[in-house]
C-alpha positions as CSV (number, residue, x, y, z in Angstrom):
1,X,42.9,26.3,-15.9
2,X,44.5,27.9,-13.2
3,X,42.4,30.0,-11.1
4,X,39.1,30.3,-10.5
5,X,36.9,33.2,-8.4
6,X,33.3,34.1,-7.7
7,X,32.1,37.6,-6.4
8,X,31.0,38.2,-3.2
9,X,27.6,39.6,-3.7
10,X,27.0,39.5,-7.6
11,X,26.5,36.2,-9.9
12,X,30.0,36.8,-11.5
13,X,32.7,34.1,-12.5
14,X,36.2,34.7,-13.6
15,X,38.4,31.9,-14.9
16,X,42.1,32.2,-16.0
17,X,43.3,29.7,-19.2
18,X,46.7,29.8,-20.9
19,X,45.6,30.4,-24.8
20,X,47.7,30.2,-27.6
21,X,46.8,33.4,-30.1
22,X,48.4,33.7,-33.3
23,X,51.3,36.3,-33.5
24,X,52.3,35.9,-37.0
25,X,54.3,39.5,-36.8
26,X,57.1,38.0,-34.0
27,X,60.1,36.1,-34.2
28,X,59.1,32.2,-33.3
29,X,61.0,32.5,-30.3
30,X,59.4,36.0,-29.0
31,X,56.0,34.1,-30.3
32,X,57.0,31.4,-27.4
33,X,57.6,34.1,-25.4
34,X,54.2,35.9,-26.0
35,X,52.1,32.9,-25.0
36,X,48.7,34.6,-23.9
37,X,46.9,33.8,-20.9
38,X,43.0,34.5,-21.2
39,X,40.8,36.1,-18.2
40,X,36.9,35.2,-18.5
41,X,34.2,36.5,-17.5
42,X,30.8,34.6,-17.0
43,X,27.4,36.2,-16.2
44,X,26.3,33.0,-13.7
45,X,22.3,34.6,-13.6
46,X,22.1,34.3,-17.6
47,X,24.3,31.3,-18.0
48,X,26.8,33.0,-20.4
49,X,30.2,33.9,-21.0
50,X,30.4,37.8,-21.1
51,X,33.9,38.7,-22.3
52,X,37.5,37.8,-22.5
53,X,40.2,39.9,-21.7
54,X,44.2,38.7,-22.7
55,X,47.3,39.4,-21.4
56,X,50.5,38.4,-23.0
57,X,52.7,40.5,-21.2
58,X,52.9,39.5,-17.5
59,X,50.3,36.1,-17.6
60,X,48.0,35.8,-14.4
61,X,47.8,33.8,-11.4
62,X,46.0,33.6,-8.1
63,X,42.7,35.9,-9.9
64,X,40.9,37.6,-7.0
65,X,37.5,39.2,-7.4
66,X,38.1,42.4,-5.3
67,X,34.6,44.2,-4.0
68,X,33.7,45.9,-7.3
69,X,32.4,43.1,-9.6
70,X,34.4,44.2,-12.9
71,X,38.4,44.2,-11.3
72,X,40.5,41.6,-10.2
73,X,44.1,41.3,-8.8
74,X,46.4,38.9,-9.5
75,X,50.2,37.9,-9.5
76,X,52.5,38.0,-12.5
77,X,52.7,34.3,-13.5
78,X,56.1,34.9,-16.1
79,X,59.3,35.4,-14.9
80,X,61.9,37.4,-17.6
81,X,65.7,37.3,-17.6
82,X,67.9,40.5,-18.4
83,X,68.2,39.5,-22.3
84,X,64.1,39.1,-22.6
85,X,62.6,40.8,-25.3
86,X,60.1,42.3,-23.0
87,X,62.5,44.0,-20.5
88,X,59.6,46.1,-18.5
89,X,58.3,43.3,-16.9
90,X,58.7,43.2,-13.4
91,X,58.6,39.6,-11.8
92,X,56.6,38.3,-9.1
93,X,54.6,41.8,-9.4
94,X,50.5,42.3,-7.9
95,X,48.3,43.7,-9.9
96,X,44.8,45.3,-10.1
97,X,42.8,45.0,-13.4
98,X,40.1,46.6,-14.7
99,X,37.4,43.8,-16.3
100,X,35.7,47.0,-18.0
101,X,38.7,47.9,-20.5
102,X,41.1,45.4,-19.9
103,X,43.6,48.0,-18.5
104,X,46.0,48.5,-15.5
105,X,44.6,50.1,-12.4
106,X,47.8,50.0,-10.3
107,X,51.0,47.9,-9.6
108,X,51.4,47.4,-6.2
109,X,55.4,47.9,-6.0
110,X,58.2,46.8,-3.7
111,X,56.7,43.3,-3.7
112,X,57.7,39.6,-3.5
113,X,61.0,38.6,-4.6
114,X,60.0,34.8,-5.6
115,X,56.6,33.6,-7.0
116,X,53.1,34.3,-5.4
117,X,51.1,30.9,-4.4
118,X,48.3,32.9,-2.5
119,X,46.3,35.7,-3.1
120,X,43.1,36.6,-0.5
121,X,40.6,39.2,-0.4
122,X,38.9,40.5,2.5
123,X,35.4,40.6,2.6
124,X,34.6,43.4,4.5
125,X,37.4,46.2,3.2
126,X,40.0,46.9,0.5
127,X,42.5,45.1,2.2
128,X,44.1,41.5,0.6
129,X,46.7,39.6,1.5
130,X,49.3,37.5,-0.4
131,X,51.8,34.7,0.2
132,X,55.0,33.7,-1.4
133,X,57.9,31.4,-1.8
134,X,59.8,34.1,-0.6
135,X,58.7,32.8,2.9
136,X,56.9,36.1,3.5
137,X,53.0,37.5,4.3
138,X,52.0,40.8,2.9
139,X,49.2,42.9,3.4
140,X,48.0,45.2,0.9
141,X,45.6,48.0,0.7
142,X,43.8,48.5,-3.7
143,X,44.1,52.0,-3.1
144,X,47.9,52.1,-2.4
145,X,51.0,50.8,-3.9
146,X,53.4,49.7,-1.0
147,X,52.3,47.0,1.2
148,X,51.3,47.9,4.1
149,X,53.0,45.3,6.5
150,X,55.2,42.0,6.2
151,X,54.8,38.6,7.9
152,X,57.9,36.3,7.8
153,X,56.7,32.8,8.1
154,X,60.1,31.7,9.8
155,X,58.4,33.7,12.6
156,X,56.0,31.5,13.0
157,X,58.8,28.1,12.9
158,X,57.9,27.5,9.6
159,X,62.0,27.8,8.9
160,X,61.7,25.0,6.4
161,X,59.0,25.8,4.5
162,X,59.8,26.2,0.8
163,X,55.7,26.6,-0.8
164,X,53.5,28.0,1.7
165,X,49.9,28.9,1.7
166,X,47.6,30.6,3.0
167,X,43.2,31.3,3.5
168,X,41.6,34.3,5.8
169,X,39.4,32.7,8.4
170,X,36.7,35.8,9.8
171,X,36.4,35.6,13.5
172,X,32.9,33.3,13.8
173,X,32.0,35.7,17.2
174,X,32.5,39.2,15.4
175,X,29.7,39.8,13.4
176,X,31.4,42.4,11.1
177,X,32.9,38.7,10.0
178,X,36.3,40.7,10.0
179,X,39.6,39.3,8.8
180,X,41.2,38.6,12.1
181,X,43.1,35.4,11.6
182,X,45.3,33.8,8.5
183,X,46.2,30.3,8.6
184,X,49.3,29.7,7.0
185,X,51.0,26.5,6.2
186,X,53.9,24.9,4.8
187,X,54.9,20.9,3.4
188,X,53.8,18.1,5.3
189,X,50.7,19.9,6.6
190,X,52.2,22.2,9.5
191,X,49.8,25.1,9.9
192,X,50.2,28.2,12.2
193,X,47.2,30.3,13.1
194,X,48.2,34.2,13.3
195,X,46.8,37.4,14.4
196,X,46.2,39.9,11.2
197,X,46.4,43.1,13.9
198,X,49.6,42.3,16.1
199,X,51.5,39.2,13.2
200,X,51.6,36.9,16.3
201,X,50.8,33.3,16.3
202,X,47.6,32.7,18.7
203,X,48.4,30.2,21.4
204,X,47.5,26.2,20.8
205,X,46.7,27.4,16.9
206,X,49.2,24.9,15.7
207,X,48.9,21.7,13.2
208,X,51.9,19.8,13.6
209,X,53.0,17.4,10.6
210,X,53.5,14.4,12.7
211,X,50.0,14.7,14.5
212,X,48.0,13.4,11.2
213,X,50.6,11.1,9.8
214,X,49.7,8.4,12.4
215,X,45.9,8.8,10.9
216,X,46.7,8.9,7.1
217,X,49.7,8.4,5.0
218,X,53.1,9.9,5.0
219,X,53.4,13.1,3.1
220,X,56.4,14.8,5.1
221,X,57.9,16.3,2.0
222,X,54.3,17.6,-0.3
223,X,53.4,20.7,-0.2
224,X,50.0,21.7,0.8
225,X,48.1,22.0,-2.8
226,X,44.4,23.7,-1.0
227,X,43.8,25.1,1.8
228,X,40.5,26.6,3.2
229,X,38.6,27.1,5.8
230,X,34.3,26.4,6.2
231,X,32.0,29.0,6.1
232,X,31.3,29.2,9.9
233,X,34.7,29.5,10.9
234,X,34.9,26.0,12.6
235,X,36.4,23.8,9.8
236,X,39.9,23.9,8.5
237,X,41.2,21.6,5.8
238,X,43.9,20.7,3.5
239,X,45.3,18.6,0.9
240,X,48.6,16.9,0.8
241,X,49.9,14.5,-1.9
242,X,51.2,10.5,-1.1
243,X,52.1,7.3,-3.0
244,X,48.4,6.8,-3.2
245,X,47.4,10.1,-4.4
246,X,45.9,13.0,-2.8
247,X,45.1,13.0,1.2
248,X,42.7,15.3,2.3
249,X,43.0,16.6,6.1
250,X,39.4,18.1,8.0
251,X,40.0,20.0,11.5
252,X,37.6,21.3,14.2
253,X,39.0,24.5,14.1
254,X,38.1,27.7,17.3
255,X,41.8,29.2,17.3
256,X,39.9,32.5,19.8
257,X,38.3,30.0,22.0
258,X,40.4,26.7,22.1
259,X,37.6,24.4,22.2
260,X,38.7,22.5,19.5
261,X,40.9,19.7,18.8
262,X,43.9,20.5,17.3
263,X,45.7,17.1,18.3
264,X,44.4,14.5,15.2
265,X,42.0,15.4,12.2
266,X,38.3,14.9,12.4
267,X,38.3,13.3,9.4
268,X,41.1,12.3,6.6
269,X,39.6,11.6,2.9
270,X,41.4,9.4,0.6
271,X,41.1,11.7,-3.2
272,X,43.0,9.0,-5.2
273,X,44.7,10.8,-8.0
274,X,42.2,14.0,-8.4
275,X,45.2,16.0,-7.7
276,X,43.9,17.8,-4.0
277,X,41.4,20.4,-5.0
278,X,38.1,20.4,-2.9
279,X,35.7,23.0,-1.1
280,X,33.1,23.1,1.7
281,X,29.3,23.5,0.9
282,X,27.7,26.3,2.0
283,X,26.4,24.7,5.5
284,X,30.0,22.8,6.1
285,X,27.8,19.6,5.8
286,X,29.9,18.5,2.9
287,X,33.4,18.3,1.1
288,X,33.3,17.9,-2.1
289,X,37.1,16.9,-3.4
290,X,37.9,16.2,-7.3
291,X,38.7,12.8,-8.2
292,X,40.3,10.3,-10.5
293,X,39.2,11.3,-14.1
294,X,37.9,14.3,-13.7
295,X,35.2,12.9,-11.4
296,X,33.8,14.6,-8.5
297,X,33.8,12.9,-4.6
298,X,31.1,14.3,-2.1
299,X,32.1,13.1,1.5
300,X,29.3,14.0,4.5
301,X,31.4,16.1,7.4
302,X,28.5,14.4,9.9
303,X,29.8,11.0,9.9
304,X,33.0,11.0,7.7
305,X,31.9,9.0,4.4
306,X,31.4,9.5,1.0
307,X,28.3,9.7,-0.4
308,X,29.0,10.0,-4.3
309,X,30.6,10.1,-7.0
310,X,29.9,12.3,-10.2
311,X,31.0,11.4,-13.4
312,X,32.6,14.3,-15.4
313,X,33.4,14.7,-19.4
314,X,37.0,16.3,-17.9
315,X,40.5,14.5,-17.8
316,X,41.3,16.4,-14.8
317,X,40.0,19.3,-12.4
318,X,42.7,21.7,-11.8
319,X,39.7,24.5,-9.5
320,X,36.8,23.4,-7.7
321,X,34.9,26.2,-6.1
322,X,31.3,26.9,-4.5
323,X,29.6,29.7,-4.9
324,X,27.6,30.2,-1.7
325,X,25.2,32.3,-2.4
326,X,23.6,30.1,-5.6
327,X,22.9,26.4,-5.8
328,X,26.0,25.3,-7.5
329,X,29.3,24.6,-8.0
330,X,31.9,24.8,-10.7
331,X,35.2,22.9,-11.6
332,X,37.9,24.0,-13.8
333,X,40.1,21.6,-15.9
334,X,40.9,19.7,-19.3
335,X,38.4,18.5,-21.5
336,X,38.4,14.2,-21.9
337,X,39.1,14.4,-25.6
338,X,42.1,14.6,-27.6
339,X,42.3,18.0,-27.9
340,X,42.3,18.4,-24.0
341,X,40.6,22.0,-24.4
342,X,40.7,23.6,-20.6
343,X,37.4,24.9,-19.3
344,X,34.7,25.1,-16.5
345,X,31.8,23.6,-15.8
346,X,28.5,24.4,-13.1
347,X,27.1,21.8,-11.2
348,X,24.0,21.5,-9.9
349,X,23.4,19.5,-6.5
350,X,20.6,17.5,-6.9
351,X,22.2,15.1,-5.0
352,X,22.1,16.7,-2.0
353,X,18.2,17.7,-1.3
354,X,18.7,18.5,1.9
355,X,21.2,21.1,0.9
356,X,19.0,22.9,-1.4
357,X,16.0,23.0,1.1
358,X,18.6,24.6,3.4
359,X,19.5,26.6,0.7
360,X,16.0,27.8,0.2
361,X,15.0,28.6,2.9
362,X,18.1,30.8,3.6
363,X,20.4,28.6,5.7
């Protein structure tokens, strides 16, 4: 599995699987070729899986839910050569998909020129953004095709930075909750804060690499593999890979206000080999990070230590998302088994009844 989305407002959840079809009419080398990447659908209210819709032309990554709950975007995950067979795909290309008919809405043109890592949706308009390895941050708009400015993350003295990422942090003292900032950040964990109105850096916004290394473990060299931000704004935290497996980083984060610490992490999470994937809760209480063999770690963000660990019939967990607005969570990743079938699964967290009081009673 690789990519995994909720809508905003409605109890949707889309999924994105490489599947295999059967394309007896084609060459065995254009069947290769063809390999089919499958988009689900699941209805989370009535606990089932509504529809499926393929694409073997340009494959999917980075699935977004955009505000209406049946169309997505998403990057072109296949990259063609002048003798392909299929000689209209464009690499590296955004697109918007309808859910409804499985058809194009638009191409958003004069893209990237490398692969996109990133893709976020704002929550209050039609505006995303998306991130690339060719060291550049555009913003988009669904209804048109250009993009409608570009960041260039050696701007921000990220010169180095070959796989950068990116999540939209809403200002926590507007309470529109509009896009105004975009962390961005690059290998070894150095993260810039900038302004989505002027494309400037905000002052003291800046995670150096060396500043965590003295807390954890060397990772001067891994890409950042997540990167998100709490649900109140005041959390920022990432995941780097060292020679003991995945490292997760947790910052008091007030980039407007500069009342946080920037200097050291709050916290730093040892994942063992669950490969770096993790979310907040929906009160910022927890962190829930996968772990070895498909297993899940919960870790308390009041005092820094972790509180369980769930089993899981996985091998791996490739997505681990919360939906906010339900009581429940959902990996993403290969089945234990020999078949290693990929799939998702929705957790819920009796574990944490203090949670689902809050949850209750609205909090």
């Amino acid at each position: 599995m690789t990519s995994m989305d909720f809508h905003a407002k409605n109890s949707l959840m889309v999924t994105v699987c490489d599947d295999e079809l059967d394309y007896g009419g084609l060459r065995p080398a254009e069947a290769r070729k063809a390999q089919s990447v499958a988009i689900r659908v699941y209805n989370l209210a009535e606990g089932k899986h509504e529809r499926t819709c393929f694409n073997s032309k340009h494959g999917v990554s980075c699935a977004r839910f955009t505000h209406h709950p049946r169309s997505i975007v998403y990057a072109s995950s296949k990259e063609w050569n002048n003798e392909s067979w299929h000689r209209e795909v464009d690499n590296n290309t955004i697109w918007h998909h309808s859910l409804t008919d499985n058809a194009m809405v638009r191409m958003f043109k004069k893209g990237h020129t490398d692969s996109v890592l990133d893709i976020e949706v704002s929550k209050v308009d039609d505006l995303f953004f998306s991130c690339s390895k060719d060291k550049t941050v555009k913003l988009w708009d669904l209804r048109l095709q250009e993009a409608q400015r570009t960041l260039r993350i050696n701007s921000l003295g990220l010169d180095n930075c070959r796989e950068p990422r990116m999540v939209l942090d809403p200002d926590p003292y507007d309470g529109t909750k509009v896009d105004r900032m975009v962390w961005v950040g690059g290998e070894g964990g150095h993260i810039v804060c900038f302004d989505t109105r002027t494309l400037k850096a905000f002052e003291n916004s800046v995670i150096m690499p060396h500043q965590h290394y003295r807390a954890g473990l060397p990772c001067d060299e891994s890409p950042i593999k997540c990167l998100k931000v709490g649900n109140d704004g005041n959390l920022l935290a990432f995941s780097l890979q060292s020679y003991r497996g995945a490292v997760i980083y947790v910052y008091d984060t007030d980039p407007l206000h500069y009342k946080k610490d920037l200097t050291r992490p709050k916290y730093t999470f040892y994942a063992g080999e669950g490969g770096g994937e993790f979310d907040f809760s929906p009160d910022d209480k927890y962190l829930l990070s996968a772990g070895p063999r498909g297993s899940v770690f919960v870790w308390n963000l009041e005092n820094g230590k972790k509180v369980a660990e769930l089993p899981s019939a996985r091998r791996n967990i490739s997505c681990l998302k919360w939906l906010p607005t339900h009581q429940l969570f959902a990996t993403g990743g290969q089945t234990d088994d020999d078949e290693g079938v990929a799939g998702a699964s929705l957790w819920v967290p009796t574990f944490l009844p203090n949670l689902q009081e809050d949850l209750r009673n609205g909090h």
